[in-house]
C-alpha positions in Angstrom: 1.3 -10.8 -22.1 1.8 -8.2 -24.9 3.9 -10.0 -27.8 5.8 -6.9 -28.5 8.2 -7.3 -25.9 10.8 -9.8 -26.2 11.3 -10.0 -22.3 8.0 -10.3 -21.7 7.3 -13.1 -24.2 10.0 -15.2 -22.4 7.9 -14.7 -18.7 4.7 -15.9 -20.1 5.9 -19.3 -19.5 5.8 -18.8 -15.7 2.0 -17.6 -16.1 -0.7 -19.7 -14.0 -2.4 -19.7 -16.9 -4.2 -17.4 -19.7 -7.7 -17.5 -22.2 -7.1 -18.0 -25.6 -10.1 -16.1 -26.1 -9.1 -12.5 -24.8 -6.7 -10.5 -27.6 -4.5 -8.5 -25.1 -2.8 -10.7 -22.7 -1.4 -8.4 -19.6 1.5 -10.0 -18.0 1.3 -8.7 -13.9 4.2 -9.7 -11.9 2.7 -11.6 -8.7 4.4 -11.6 -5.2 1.4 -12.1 -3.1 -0.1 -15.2 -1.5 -3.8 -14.8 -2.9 -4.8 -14.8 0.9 -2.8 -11.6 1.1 -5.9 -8.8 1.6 -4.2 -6.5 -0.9 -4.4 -9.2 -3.4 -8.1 -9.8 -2.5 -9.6 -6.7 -2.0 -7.2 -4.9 -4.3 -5.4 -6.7 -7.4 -7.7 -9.5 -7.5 -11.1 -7.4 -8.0 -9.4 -4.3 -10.3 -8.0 -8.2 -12.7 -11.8 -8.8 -12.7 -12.9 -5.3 -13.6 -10.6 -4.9 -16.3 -12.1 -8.0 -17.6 -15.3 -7.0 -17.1 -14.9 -4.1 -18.7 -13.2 -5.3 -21.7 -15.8 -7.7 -22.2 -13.2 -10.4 -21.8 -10.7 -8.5 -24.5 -8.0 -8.0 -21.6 -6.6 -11.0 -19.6 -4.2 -10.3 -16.4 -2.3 -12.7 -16.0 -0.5 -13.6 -13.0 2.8 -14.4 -12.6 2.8 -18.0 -11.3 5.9 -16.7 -9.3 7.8 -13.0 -8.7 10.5 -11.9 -11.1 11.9 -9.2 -8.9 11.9 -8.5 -5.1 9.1 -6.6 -3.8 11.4 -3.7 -3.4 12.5 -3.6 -7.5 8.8 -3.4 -8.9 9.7 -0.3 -10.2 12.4 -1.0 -11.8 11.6 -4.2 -13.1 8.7 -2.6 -14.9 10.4 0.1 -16.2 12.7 -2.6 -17.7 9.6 -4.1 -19.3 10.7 -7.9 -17.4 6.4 -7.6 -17.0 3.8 -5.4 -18.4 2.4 -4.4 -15.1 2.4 -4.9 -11.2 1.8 -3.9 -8.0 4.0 -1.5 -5.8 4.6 -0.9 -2.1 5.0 3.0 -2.4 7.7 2.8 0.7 10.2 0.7 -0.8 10.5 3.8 -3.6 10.2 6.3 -1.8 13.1 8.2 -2.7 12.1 7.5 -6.2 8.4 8.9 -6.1 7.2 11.5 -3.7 3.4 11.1 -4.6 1.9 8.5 -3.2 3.8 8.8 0.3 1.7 12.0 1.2 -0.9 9.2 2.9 1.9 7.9 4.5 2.8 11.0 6.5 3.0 9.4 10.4 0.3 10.5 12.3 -0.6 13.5 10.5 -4.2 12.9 9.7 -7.0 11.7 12.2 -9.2 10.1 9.2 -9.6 6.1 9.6 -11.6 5.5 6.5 -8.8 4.0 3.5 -11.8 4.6 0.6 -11.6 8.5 2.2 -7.3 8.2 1.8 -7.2 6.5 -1.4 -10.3 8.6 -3.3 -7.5 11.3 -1.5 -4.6 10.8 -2.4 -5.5 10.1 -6.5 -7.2 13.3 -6.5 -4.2 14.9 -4.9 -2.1 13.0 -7.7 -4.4 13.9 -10.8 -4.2 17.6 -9.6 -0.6 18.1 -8.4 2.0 15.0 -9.0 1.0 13.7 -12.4 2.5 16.3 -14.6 5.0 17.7 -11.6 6.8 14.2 -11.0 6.5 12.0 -14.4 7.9 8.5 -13.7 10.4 7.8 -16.8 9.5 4.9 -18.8 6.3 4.3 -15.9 3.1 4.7 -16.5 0.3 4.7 -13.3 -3.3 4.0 -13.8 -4.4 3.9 -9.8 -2.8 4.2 -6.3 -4.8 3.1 -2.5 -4.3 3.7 0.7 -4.3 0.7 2.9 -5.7 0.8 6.1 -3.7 2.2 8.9 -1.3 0.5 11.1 -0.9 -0.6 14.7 1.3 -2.4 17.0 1.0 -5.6 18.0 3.3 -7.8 20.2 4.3 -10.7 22.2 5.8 -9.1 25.2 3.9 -6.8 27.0 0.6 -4.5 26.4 1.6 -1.1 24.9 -0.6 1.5 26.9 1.4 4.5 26.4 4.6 5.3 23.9 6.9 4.4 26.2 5.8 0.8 26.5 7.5 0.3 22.8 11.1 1.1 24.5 12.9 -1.7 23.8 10.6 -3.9 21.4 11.9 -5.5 18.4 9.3 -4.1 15.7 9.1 -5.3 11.9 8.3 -2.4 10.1 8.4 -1.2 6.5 10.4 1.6 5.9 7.5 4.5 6.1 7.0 3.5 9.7 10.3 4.1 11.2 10.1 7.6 12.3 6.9 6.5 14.7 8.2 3.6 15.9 11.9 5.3 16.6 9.9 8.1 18.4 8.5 6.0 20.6 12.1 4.2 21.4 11.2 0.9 19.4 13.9 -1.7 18.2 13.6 -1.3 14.1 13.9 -4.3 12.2 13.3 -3.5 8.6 11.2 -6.3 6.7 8.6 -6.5 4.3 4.9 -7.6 5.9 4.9 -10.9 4.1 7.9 -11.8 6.2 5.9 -11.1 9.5 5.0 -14.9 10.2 8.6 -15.9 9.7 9.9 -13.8 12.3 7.3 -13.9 14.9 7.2 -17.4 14.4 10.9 -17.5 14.6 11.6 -15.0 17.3 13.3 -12.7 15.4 11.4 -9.8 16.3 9.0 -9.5 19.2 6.1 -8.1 17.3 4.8 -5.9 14.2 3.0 -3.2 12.8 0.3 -3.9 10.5 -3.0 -2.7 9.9 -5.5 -4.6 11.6 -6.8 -6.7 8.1 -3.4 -7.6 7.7 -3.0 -9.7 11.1 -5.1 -12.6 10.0 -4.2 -12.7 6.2 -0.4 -13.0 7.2 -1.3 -16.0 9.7 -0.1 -14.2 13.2 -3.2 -13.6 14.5 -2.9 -16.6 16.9 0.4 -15.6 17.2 0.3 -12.6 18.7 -1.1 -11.2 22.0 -1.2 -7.8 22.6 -2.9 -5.2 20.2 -2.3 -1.3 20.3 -5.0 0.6 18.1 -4.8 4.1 17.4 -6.7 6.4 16.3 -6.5 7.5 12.6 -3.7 5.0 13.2 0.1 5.6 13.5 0.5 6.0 9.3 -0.5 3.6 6.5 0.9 2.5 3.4 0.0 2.7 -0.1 0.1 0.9 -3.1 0.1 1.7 -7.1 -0.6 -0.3 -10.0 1.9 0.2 -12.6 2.3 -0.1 -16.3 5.7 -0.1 -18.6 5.2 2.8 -20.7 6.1 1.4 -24.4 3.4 -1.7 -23.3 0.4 1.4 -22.2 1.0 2.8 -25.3 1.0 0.0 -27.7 -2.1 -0.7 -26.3 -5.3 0.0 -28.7 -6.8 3.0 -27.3 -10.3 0.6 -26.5 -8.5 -1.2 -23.8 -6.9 1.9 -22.5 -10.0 3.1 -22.1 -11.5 -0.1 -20.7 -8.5 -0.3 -18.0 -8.9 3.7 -17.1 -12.6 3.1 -16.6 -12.0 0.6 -13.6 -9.0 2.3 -12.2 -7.9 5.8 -10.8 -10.8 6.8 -8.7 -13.1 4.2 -9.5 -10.7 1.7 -7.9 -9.3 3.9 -4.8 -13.4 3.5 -4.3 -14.1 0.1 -4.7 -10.4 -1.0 -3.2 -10.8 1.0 -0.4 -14.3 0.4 0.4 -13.4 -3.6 0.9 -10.2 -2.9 2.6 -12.6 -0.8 5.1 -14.9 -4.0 5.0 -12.2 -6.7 5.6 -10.8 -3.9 8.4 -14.1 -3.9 10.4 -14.5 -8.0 10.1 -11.3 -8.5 11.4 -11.4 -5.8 14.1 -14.4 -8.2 16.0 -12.6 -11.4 15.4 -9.3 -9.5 17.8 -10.9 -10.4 21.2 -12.6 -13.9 20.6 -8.8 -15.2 19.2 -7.7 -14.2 22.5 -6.0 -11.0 21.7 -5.5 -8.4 24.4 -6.9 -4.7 22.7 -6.0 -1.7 23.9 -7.1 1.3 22.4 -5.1 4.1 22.6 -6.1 8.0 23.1 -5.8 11.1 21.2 -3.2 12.1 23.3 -0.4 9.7 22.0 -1.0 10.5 18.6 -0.6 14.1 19.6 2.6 13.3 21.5 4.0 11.4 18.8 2.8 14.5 16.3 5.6 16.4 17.6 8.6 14.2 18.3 11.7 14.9 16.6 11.3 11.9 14.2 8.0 12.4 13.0 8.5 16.3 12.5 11.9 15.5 10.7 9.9 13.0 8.3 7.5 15.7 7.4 9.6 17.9 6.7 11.7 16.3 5.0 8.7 15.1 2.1 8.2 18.8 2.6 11.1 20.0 1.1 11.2 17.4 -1.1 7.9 18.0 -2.7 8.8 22.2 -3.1 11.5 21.3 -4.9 9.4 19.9 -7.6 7.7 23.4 -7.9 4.9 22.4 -5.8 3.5 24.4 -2.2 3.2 20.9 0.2 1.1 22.9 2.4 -1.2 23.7 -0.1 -0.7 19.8 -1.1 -1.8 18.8 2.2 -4.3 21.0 2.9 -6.1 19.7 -0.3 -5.5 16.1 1.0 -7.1 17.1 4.1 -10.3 18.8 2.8 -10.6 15.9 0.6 -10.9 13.6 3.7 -13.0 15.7 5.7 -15.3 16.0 2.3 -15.0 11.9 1.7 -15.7 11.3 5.4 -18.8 13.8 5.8 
């Protein structure tokens, strides 16, 4: 970890591990099994690039465990407790409206997460990074997961109001969807989701379909709803404390911007798409029930209440930093039709 900051010289001692060799030690708070698929298609090879592109000057180190909940990455970096870490973009929403643009429910029919993260840090670079500054924050990339789906112990879900009644674990950018479509809302993080399917605390989830296997329900589950373009998807940034980016030689600035930004929502969202399409054949031979689910839901659900209330409200939130969303959005869109084609 950079020596400059006290705090951050006291976490090094709950570091897996570092090279004496590399000069600037980057302390990354860890909350992810290594299993986790955004740890290994995300974290895991940007670590390696940086590396790689330092020629072994810059070291992330992991955290050998997390010094703040997933929901506090922000403000545990922005503290300067770590040098750097991941972020679930829903947990801050009402912090940071950038990154929740790919997280509009059911607003966009593109599957592809290399298309929505390539996206969404074009839409950033252009409109959010000088309209919406993150105080004492510095970001150096932000992805696009793969969408999300329902899956479920109960019953198959062949139209919305199959989810009536469900218990659902859900992260906070999915509620309108699953409230329009009458769904019990039990607000956890995904790493919880074997815990309470295991447990019976919930009767099912909403993950993207990468996730099911890497969280250990796939055996646990039965019943898989797929949508197209999916029912919204999450995103996630990498994050830097702003005194630690800037006491930074400008060589491994460079080095770090060279294998982020674009060139990870790329290469992050290019295996994310990978591990989706592996996992989407191993559904039926584990004895999952798939149903796939028509262009007509997502339409229905397009104009419910709850999902035209979410929009809007990101709307309004985004014109009142000076910025037309429509024009936001329509970018966003012409980017994924671009990406895609």
């Amino acid at each position: 970890m950079i020596s400059r900051t006290l705090t951050a010289a006291m976490a090094v001692m709950l570091l897996t591990g570092a090279s004496a060799k590399a000069e600037t030690s980057v302390v990354f708070n860890n909350y992810l099994p290594e299993h986790n698929e955004i740890m290994r298609n995300v974290i895991r090879p940007w670590a390696n690039a940086v590396e790689e592109a330092s020629d072994g000057n810059i070291e992330i180190d992991f955290t050998a465990s997390s010094l703040a909940p997933p929901p506090r990455q922000l403000e545990m970096i922005r503290a300067g407790v770590a040098d750097a870490a991941m972020n679930i973009s829903s947990f801050t929403a009402s912090q940071w409206l950038a990154p929740l643009i790919s997280e509009l429910p059911v607003l966009f029919d593109r599957d592809s997460a290399k298309a929505h993260s390539i996206a969404l840090w074009r839409a950033y670079e252009k409109f959010f990074r000088e309209a919406e500054p993150i105080d004492g924050v510095h970001v150096v990339a932000l992805v696009a997961l793969t969408g999300n789906h329902i899956w479920n112990n109960k019953r198959p879900v062949e139209v919305a109001e199959d989810v009536s009644g469900l218990k659902l674990r859900v992260n906070p950018n999915g509620v309108p969807v699953i409230a329009a479509m009458g769904g019990v809302i039990v607000s956890r993080p995904a790493v919880d989701t074997f815990e309470l399917v295991e447990r019976g605390v919930v009767d099912g989830t909403v993950l993207p379909i990468s996730s099911v296997e890497g969280l250990g329900v796939l055996e646990e589950l039965k019943y898989a709803t797929l949508y197209p373009g999916s029912l919204y998807r999450s995103t996630a940034s990498i994050i830097f404390n702003q005194k630690v980016w800037d006491a930074m030689p400008e060589a491994d600035r460079a080095a770090i911007e060279k294998v982020s930004g674009e060139a990870l929502a790329a290469l992050a969202g290019g295996n994310l798409d990978d591990a989706t399409e592996q996992a989407r054949a191993e559904l039926e031979p584990a004895g999952m029930e798939v149903i796939e689910a028509g262009a007509d839901q997502i339409a229905q659900l397009r104009q419910s209440e709850e999902v035209e209330a979410a929009i809007a409200k990101w709307k309004e939130k985004v014109a009142g930093l000076g910025l037309d969303p429509d024009e936001v959005i329509s970018f966003y869109r012409a980017q994924l039709e671009e990406l895609e084609n």
